[in-house]
ROSE-4610 file (N, C-alpha, C; in Angstrom, 1 decimal, always signed):
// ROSE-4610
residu = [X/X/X/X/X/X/X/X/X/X/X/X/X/X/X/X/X/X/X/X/X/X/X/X/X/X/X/X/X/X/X/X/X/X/X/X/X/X/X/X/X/X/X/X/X/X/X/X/X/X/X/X/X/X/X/X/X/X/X/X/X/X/X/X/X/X/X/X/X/X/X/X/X/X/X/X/X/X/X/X/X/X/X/X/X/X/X/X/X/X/X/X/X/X/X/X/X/X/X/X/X/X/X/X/X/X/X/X/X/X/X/X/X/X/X/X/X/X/X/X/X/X/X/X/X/X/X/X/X/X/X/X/X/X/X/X/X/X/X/X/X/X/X/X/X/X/X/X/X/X/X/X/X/X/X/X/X/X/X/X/X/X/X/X/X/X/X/X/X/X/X/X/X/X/X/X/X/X/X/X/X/X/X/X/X/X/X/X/X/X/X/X/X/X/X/X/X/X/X/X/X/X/X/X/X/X/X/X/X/X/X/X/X/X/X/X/X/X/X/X/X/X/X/X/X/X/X/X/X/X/X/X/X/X/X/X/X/X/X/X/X/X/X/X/X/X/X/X/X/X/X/X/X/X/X/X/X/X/X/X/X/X/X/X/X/X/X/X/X/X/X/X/X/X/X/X/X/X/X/X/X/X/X/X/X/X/X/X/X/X/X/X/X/X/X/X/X/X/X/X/X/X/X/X/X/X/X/X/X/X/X/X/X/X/X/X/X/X/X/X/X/X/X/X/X/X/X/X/X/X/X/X/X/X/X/X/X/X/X/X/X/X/X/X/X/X/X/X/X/X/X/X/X/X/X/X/X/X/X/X/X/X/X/X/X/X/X/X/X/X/X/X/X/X/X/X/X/X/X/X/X/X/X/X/X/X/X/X/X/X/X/X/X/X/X/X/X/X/X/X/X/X/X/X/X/X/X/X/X/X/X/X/X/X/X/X/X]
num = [1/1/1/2/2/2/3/3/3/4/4/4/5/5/5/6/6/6/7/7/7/8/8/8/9/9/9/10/10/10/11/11/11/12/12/12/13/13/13/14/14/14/15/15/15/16/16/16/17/17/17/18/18/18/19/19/19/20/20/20/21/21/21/22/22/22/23/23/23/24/24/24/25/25/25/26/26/26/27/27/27/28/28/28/29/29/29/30/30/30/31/31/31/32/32/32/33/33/33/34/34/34/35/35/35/36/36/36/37/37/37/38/38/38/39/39/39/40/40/40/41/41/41/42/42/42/43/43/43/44/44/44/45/45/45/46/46/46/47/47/47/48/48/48/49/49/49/50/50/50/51/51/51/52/52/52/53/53/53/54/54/54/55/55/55/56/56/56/57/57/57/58/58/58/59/59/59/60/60/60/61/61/61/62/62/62/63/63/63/64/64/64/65/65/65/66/66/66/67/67/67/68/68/68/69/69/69/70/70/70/71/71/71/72/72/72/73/73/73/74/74/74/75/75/75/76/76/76/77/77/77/78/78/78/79/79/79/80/80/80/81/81/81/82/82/82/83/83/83/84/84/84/85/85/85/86/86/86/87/87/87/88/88/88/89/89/89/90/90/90/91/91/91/92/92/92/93/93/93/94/94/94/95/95/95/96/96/96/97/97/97/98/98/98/99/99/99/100/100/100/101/101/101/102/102/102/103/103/103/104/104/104/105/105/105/106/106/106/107/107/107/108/108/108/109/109/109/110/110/110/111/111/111/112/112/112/113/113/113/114/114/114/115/115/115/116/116/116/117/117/117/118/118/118/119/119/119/120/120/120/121/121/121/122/122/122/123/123/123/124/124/124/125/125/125/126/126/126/127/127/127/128/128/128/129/129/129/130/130/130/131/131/131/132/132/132/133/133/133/134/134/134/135/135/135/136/136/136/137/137/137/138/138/138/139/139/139]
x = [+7.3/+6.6/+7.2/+7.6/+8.0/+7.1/+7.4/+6.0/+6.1/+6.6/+6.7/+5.6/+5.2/+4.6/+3.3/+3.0/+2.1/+1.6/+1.9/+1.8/+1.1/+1.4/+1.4/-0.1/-0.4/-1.5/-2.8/-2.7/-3.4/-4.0/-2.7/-3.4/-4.2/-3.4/-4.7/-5.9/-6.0/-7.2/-7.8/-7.9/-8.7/-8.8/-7.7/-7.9/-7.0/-6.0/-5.7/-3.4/-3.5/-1.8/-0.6/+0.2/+1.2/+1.7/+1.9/+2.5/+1.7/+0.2/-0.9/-1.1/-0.8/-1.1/+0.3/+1.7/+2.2/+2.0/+2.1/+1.8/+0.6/-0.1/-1.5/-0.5/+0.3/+1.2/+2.1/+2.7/+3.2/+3.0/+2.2/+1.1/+0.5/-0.2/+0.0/+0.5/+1.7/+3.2/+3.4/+3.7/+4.1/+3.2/+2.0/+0.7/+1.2/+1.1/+1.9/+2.8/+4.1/+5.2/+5.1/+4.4/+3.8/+3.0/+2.1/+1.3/+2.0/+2.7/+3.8/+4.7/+5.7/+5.8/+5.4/+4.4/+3.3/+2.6/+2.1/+0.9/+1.4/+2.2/+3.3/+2.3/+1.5/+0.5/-0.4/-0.7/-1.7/-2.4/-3.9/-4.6/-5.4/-4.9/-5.9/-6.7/-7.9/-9.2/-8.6/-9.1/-9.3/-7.5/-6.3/-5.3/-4.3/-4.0/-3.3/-3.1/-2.1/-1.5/-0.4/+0.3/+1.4/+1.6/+3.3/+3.4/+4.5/+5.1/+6.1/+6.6/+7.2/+7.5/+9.5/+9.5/+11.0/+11.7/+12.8/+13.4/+14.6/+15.0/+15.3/+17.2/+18.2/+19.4/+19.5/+21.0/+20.7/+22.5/+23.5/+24.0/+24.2/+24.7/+24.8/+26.4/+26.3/+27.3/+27.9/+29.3/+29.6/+30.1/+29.1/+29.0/+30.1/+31.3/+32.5/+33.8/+33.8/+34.8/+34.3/+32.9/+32.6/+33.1/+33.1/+33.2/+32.0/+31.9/+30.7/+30.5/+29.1/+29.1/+27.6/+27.3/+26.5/+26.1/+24.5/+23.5/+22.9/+22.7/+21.3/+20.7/+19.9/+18.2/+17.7/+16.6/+16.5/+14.5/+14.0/+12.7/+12.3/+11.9/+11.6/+9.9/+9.4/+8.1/+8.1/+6.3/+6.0/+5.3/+4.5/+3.4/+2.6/+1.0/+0.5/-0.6/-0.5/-1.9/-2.9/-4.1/-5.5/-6.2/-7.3/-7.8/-8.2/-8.3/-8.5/-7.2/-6.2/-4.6/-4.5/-4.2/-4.2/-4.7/-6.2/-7.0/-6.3/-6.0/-5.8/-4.2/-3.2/-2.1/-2.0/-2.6/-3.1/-3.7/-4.3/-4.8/-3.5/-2.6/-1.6/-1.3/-1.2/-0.8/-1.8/-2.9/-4.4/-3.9/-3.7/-3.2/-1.8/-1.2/-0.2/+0.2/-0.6/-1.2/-2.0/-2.9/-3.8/-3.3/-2.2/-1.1/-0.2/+0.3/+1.2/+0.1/-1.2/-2.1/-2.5/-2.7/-2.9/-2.2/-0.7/+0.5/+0.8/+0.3/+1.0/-0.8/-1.4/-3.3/-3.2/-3.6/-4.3/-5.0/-5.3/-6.4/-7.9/-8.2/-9.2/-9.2/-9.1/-9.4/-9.1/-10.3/-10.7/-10.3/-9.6/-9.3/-10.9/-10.4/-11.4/-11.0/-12.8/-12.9/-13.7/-13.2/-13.5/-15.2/-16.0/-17.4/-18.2/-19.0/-20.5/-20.9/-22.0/-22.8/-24.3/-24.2/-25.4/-25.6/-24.4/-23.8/-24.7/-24.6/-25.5/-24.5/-24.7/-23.7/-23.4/-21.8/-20.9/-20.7/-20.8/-21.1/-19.7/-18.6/-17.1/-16.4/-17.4/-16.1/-16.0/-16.7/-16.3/-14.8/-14.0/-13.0/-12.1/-11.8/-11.8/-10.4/-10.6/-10.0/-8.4/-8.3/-7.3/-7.3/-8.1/-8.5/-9.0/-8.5/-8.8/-10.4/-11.0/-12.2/-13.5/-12.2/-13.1/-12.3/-11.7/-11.3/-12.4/-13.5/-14.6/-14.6/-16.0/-15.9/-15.9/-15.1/-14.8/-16.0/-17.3/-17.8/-19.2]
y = [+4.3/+5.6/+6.6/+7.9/+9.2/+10.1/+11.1/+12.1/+12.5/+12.8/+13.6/+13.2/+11.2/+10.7/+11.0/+11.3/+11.0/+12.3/+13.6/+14.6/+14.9/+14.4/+14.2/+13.3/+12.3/+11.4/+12.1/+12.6/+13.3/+14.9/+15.6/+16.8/+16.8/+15.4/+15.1/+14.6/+14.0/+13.6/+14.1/+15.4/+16.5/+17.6/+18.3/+19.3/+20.4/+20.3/+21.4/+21.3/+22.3/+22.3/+21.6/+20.7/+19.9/+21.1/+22.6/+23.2/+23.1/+23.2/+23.4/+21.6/+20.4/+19.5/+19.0/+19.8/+19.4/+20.2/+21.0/+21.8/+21.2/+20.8/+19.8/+18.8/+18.2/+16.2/+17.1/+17.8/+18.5/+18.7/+19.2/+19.4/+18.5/+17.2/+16.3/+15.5/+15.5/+14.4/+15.4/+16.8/+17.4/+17.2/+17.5/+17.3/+15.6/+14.6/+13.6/+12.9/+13.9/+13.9/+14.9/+15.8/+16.6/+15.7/+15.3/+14.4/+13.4/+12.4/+11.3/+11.9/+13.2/+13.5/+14.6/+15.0/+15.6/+14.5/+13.2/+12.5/+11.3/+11.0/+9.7/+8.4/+8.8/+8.0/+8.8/+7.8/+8.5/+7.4/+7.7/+6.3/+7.3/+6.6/+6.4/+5.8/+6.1/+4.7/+3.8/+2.9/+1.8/+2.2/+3.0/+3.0/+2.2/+2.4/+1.8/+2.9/+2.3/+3.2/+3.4/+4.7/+5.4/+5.4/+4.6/+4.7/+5.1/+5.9/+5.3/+5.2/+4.2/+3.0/+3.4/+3.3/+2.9/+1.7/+1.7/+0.5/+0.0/-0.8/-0.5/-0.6/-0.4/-0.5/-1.5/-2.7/-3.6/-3.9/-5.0/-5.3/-6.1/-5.5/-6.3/-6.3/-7.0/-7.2/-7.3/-6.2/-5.2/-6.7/-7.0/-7.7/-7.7/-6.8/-7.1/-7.3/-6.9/-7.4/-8.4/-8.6/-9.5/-8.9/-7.4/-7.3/-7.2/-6.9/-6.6/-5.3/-4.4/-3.2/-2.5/-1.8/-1.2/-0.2/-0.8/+0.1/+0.6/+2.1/+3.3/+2.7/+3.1/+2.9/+4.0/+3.9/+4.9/+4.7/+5.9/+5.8/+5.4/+5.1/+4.2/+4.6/+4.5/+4.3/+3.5/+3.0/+1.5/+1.6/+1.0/+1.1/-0.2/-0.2/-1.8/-1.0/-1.9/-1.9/-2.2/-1.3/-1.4/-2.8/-2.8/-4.1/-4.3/-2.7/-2.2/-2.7/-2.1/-2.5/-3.9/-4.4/-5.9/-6.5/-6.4/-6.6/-6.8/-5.6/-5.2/-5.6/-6.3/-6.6/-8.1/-8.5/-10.0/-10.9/-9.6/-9.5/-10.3/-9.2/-9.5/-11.3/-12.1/-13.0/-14.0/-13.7/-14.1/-14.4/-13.1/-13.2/-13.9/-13.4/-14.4/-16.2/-16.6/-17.9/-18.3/-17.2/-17.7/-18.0/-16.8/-17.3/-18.0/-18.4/-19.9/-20.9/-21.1/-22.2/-22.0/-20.7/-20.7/-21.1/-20.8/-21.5/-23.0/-23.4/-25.2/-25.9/-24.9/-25.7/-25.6/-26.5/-26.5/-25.8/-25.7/-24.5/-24.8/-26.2/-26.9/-26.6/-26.0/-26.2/-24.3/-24.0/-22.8/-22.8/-21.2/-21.0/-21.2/-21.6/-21.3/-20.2/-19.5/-18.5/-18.4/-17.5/-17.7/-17.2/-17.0/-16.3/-17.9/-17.0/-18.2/-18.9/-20.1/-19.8/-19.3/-18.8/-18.4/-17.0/-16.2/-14.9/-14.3/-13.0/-12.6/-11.6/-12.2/-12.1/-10.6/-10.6/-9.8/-9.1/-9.9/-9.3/-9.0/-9.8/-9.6/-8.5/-8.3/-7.8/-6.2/-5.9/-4.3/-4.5/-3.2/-3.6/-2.4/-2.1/-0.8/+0.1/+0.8/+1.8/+2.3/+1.9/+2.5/+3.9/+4.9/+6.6/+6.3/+7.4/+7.8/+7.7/+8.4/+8.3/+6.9/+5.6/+4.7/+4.3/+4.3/+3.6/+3.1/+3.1/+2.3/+1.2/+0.9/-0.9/-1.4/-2.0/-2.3/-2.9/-3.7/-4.2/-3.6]
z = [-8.4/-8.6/-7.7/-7.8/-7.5/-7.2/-6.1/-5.7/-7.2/-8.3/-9.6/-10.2/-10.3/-11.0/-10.0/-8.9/-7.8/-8.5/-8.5/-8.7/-10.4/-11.1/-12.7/-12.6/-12.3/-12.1/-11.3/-10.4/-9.6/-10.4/-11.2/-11.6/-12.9/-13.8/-14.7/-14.6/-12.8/-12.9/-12.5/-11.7/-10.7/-11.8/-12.6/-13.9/-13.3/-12.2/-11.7/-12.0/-12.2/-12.6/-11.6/-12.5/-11.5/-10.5/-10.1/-9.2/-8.3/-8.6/-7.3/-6.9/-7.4/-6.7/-6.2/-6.6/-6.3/-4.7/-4.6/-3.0/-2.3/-2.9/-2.0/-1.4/-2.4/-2.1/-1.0/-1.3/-0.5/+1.3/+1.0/+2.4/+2.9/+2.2/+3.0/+3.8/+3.1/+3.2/+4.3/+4.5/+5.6/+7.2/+6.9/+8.0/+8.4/+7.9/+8.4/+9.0/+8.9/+9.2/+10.7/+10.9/+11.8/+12.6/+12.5/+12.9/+13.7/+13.1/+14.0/+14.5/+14.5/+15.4/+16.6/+16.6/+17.6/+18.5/+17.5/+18.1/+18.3/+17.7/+17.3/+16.8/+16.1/+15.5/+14.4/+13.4/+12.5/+11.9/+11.9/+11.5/+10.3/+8.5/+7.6/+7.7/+7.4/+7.3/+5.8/+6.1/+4.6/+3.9/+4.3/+3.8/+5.5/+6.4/+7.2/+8.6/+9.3/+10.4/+10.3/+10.6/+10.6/+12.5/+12.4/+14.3/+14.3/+15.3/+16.2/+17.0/+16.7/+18.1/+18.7/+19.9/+19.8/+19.8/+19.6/+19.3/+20.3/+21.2/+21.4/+21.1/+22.0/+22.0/+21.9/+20.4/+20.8/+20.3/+20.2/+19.5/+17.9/+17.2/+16.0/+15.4/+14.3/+13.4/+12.4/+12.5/+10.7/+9.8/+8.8/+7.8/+7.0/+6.9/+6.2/+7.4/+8.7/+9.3/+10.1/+10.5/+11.8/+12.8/+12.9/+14.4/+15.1/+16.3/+16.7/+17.4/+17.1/+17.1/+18.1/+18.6/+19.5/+18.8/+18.2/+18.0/+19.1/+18.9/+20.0/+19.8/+20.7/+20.6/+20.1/+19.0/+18.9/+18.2/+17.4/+17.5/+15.8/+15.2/+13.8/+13.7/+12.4/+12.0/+11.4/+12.2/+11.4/+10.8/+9.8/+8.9/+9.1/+9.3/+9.3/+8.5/+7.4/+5.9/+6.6/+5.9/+6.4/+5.7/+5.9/+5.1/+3.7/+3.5/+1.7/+1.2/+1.5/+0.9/+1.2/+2.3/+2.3/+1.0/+0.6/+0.0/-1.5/-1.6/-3.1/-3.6/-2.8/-2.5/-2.5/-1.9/-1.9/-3.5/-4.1/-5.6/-6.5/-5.9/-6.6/-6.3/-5.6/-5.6/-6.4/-6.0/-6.7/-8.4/-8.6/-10.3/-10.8/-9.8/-10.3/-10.1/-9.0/-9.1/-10.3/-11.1/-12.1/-12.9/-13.1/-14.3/-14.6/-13.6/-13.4/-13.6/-13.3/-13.7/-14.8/-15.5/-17.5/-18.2/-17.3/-18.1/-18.3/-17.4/-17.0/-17.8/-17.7/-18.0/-19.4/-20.3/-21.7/-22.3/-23.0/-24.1/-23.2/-23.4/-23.1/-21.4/-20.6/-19.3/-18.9/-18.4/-17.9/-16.4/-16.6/-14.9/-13.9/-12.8/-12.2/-11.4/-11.3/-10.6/-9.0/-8.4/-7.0/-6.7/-7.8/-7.6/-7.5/-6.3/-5.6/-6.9/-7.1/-8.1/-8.1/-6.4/-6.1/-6.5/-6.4/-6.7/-8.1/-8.3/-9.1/-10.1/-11.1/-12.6/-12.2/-12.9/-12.4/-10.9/-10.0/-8.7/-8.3/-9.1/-8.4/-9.6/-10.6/-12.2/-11.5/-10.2/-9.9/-9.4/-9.3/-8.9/-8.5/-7.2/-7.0/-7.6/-8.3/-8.9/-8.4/-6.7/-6.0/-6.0/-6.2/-6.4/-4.6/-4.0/-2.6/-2.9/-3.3/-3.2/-3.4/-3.6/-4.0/-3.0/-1.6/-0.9/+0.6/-0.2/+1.0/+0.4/+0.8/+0.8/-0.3/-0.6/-2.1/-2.7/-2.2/-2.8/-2.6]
């Protein structure tokens, strides 16, 4: 996905023209970039932390001659996912485990699902949207 598509998604869903949200994506991507370097940190809630960290000076080695070569040290950003993303990321592995067991399982044999059976019908079929505004507690 491309800020283009970020931009295109966002202004059909709010009603306002790809020039005006593209200047919003715009502005926030810039406020961020401002932000780590002013504060050298930036904490989303429920999306992750923006750091940076230095790195330090170290040796390595040019993969087509094998010589060996002296990287700076120098300053890098890191990113660590919040527990929403984690969440929703992890999903992914969730589904694709199901599907490798739909595949190899018979007609006759139902995936199993991870809901209680104490749980109260459809308590898991919510499912968060990924829209900033549904990024609280998923459940």
């Amino acid at each position: 996905m491309t800020k283009k598509d970020i931009v295109r998604t966002i202004s059909e869903e709010v009603g306002l023209t790809q020039q005006q949200t593209k200047e919003i994506v715009q502005k926030t991507f810039d406020a961020i970039v401002d932000c780590l370097v002013r504060d050298q940190r930036i904490e989303l809630r429920n999306f992750g932390v923006f750091e940076v960290k230095p790195r330090a000076a170290r040796k390595a080695r040019n993969p087509r001659t094998g010589q060996q070569v002296d990287v700076p040290s120098k300053h890098v950003v890191t990113f660590k996912p919040g527990k929403f993303m984690e969440a929703r990321v992890r999903e992914l592995d969730q589904c694709a485990a199901q599907k490798a067991a739909e595949a190899t399982a018979g007609d006759d044999n139902r995936p199993e699902t991870n809901v209680h059976p104490d749980a109260a019908p459809n308590a898991s079929a919510r499912r968060p949207t990924g829209r900033w505004d549904d990024l609280s507690d998923p459940q």
